[in-house]
C-alpha positions in Angstrom: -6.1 50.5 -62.6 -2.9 50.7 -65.1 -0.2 47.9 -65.0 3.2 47.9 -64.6 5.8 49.1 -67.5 8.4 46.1 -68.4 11.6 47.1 -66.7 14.8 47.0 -69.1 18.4 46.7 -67.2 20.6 49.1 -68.9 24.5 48.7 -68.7 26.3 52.0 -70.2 30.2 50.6 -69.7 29.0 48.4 -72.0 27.3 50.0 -74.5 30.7 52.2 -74.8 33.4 49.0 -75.4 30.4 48.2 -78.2 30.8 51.6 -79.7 34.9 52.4 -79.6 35.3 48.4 -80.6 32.9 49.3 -83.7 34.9 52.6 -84.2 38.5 50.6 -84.3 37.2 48.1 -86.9 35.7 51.2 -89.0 38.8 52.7 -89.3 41.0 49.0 -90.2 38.2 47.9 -92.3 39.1 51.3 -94.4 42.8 51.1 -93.8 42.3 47.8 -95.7 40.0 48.9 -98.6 42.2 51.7 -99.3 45.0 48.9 -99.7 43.0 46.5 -101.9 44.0 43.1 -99.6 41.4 41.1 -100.8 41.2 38.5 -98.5 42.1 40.8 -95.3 39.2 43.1 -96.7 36.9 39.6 -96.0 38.4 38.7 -93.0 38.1 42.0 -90.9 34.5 42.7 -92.9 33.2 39.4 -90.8 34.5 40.8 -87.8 33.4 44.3 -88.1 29.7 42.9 -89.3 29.9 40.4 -85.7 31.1 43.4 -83.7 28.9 45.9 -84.8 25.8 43.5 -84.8 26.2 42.6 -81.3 26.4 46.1 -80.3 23.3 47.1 -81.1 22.0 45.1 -78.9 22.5 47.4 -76.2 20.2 45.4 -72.9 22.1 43.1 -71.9 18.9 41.9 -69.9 15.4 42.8 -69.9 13.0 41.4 -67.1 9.6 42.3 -67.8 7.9 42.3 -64.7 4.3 41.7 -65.0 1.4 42.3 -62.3 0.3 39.3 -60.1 -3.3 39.1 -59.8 -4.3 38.7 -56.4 -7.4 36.5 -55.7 -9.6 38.0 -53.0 -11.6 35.0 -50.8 -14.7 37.4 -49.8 -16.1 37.0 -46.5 -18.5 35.7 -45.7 -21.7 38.0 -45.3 -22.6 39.0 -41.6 -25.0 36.3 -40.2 -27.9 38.2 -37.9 -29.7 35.4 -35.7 -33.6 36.8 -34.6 -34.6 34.9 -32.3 -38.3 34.7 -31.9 -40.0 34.4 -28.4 -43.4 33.0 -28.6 -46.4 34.8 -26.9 -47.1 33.0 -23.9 -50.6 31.3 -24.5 -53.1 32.6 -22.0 -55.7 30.5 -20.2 -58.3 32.6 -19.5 -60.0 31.0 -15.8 -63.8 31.6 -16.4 -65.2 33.8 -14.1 -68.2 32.0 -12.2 -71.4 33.8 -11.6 -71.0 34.5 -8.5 -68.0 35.9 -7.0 -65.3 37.8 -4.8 -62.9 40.0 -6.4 -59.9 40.9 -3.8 -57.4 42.6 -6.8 -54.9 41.0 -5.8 -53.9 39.0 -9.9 -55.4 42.0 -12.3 -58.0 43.7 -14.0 -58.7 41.8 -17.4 -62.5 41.2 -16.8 -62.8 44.9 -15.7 -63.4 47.3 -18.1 -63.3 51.2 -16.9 -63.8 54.9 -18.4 -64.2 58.4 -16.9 -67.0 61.2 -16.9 -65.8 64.7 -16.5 -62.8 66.0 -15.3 -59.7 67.4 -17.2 -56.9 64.3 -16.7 -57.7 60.7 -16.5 -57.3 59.3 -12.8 -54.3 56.6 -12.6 -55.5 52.8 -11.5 -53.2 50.9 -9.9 -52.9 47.2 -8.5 -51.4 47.9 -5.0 -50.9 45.7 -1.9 -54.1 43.9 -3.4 -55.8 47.2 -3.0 -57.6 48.9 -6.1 -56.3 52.4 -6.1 -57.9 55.2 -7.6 -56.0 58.5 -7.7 -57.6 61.6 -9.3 -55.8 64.7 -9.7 -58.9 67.0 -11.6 -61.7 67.6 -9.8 -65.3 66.6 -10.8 -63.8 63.3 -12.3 -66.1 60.4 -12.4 -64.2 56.8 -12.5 -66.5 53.1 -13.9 -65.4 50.2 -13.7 -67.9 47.5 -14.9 -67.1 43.8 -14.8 -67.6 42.1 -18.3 -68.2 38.3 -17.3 -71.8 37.9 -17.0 -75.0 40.0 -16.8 -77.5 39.3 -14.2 -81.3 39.7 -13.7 -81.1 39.4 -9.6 -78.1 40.3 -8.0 -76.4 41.0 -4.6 -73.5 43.9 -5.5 -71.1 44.7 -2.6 -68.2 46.6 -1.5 -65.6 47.6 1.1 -64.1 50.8 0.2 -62.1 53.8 1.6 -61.3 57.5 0.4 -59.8 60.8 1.2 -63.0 62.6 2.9 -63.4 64.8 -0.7 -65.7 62.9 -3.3 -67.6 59.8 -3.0 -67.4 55.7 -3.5 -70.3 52.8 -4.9 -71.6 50.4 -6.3 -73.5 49.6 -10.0 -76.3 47.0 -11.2 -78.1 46.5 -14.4 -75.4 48.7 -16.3 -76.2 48.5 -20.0 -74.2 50.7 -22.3 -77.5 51.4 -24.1 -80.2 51.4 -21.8 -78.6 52.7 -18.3 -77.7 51.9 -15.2 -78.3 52.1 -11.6 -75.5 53.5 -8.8 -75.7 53.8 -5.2 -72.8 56.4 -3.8 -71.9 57.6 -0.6 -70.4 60.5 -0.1 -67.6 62.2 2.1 -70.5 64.9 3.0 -72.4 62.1 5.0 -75.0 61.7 2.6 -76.0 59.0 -0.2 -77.5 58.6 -3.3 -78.8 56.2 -5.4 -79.1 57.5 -9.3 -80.2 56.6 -12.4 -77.5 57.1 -14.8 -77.4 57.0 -18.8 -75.1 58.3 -22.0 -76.2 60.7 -23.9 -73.0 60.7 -26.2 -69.3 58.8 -25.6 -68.1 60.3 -22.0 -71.4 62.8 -21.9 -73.8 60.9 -18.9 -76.7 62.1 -17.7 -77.6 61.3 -13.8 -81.2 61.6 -12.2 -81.5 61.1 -8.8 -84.2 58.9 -7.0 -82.9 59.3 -3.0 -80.2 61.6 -1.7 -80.2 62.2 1.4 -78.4 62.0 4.7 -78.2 58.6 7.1 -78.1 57.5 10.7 -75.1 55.1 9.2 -73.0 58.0 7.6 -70.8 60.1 9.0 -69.4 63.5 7.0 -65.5 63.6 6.4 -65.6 59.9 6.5 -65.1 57.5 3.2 -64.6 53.8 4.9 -67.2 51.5 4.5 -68.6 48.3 3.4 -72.0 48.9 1.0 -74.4 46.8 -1.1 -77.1 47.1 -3.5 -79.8 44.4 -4.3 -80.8 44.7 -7.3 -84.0 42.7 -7.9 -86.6 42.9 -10.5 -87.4 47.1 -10.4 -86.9 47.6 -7.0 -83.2 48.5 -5.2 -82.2 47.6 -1.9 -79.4 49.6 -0.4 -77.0 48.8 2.2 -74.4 50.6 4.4 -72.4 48.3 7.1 -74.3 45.1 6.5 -77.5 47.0 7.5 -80.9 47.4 5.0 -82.1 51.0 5.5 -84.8 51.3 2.7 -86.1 50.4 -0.5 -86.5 52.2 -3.6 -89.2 51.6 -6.5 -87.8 52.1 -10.3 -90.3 50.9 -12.0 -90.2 53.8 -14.5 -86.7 53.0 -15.8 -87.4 49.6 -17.1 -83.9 48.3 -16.5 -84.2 44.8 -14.8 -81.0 43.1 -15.8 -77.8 44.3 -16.5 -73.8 43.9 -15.5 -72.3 45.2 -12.2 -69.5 47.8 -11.5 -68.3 50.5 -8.9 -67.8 53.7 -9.2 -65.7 56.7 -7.4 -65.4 60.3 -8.2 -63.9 63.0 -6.5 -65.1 66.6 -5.7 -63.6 70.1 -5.6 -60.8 69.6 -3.8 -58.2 67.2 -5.0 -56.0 65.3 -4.7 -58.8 62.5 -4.2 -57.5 59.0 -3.0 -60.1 56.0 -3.3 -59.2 52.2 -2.4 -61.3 49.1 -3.1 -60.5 46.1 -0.8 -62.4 43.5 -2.4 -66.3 43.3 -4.6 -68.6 40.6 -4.2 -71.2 39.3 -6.0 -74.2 37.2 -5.0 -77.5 35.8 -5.4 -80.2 38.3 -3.4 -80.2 37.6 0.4 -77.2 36.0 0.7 
């Protein structure tokens, strides 16, 4: 930035008196030489030097005027104040070995994944219902509960559905070795299956009963079911009643974790609700 020029007060009434009073001794001071008066020649030469001396200078004031720095106080910078909320520590309850599950906190010993089907089914929480809803057909839905694994077991269920696809129960799931599932169906019929992955989402079932029961009826998905699970051989239940016994010898799976399962059919949309799982010791 440039400063500021002095500033010089100029009077020009003045500066004339200066120059006709310098004019008017010129013309004596000659007047006088021409007439050889010494000492008048002396006296008026003082005066015209004083006269004409002053007059040159011509300001009769100058002000210089000189900028005024201006000392800025900066502000003080902008103070942003995070406040930090600390994760709430969780105290995970232990699940004991034998248990009921009514869903009515959450799922965090659950986990799930799908078979088949184009979209993913939503889960829900709901009125301490389990809710399944699928909107693809030919959708398979697992959940298996990660707290324990068990050699002898006592899986239950009570369960209801939209009559199109089917509900059940799991024992002895191992992610590498299988698992066993017994369904019933919205048909009337049941099955109990031996399931196992051949690749991630990619499972391959084979049956060892399907067929229909006294204890089934078709367009009809509310019940209460069980499986024992006990050394190779499966116990199925429908109602609280034992209606056979299967042999599985041949799969070699005699311990394992526990789970249910739903799936849905052709027609969709397929509604399923767990009320509660249980799990106990065989015969109880």
């Amino acid at each position: 930035m440039g400063q500021d020029q002095p500033t010089v007060n100029f009077d020009p009434i003045i500066f004339t008196v200066h120059i006709l009073g310098c004019g008017l001794l010129f013309f004596i001071y000659n007047s006088a030489m021409n007439k050889k008066h010494s000492l008048l020649k002396i006296f008026i030469g003082i005066i015209f030097l004083t006269a004409c001396t002053s007059s040159t200078s011509v300001p009769s004031q100058v002000e210089l005027t000189f900028p005024t720095t201006t000392t800025q106080t900066p502000l003080p910078p902008a103070t942003t104040t995070i406040t930090f909320t600390p994760a709430p520590t969780l105290t995970l309850t232990p699940v004991p070995l034998f248990f009921t599950d009514e869903f009515n906190s959450d799922l965090g010993a659950w986990a799930s994944f799908q078979t088949g089907g184009e979209n993913a089914p939503t889960v829900n929480l709901e009125n301490d219902f389990l809710r399944i809803d699928f909107p693809s057909p030919d959708t398979w839905y697992y959940a298996i509960h990660n707290a324990h694994e068990y050699s002898d077991v006592f899986v239950s269920a009570k369960f209801s559905g939209t009559p199109t696809g089917s509900l059940g129960v799991i024992c002895n799931y191992s992610e590498s070795k299988g698992w066993y599932e017994f369904n019933v169906a919205s048909d009337g019929t049941y099955s109990i299956l031996f399931g196992q992955w051949l690749a991630e989402g990619i499972a391959q079932y084979t049956p060892n009963a399907t067929k229909n029961s006294e204890y089934l009826k078709g367009g009809n998905l509310s019940y209460e079911i069980g499986l024992t699970c006990q050394d190779n051989i499966l116990l199925p239940h429908i109602n609280g009643k034992l209606f056979r016994k299967v042999d599985v010898t041949r799969y070699g799976l005699t311990e394992g974790k526990i789970g249910i399962n739903a799936s849905s059919f052709e027609e969709v949309p397929m509604i399923a609700t767990f009320d509660w799982v249980k799990v106990n010791e065989p015969g109880q």
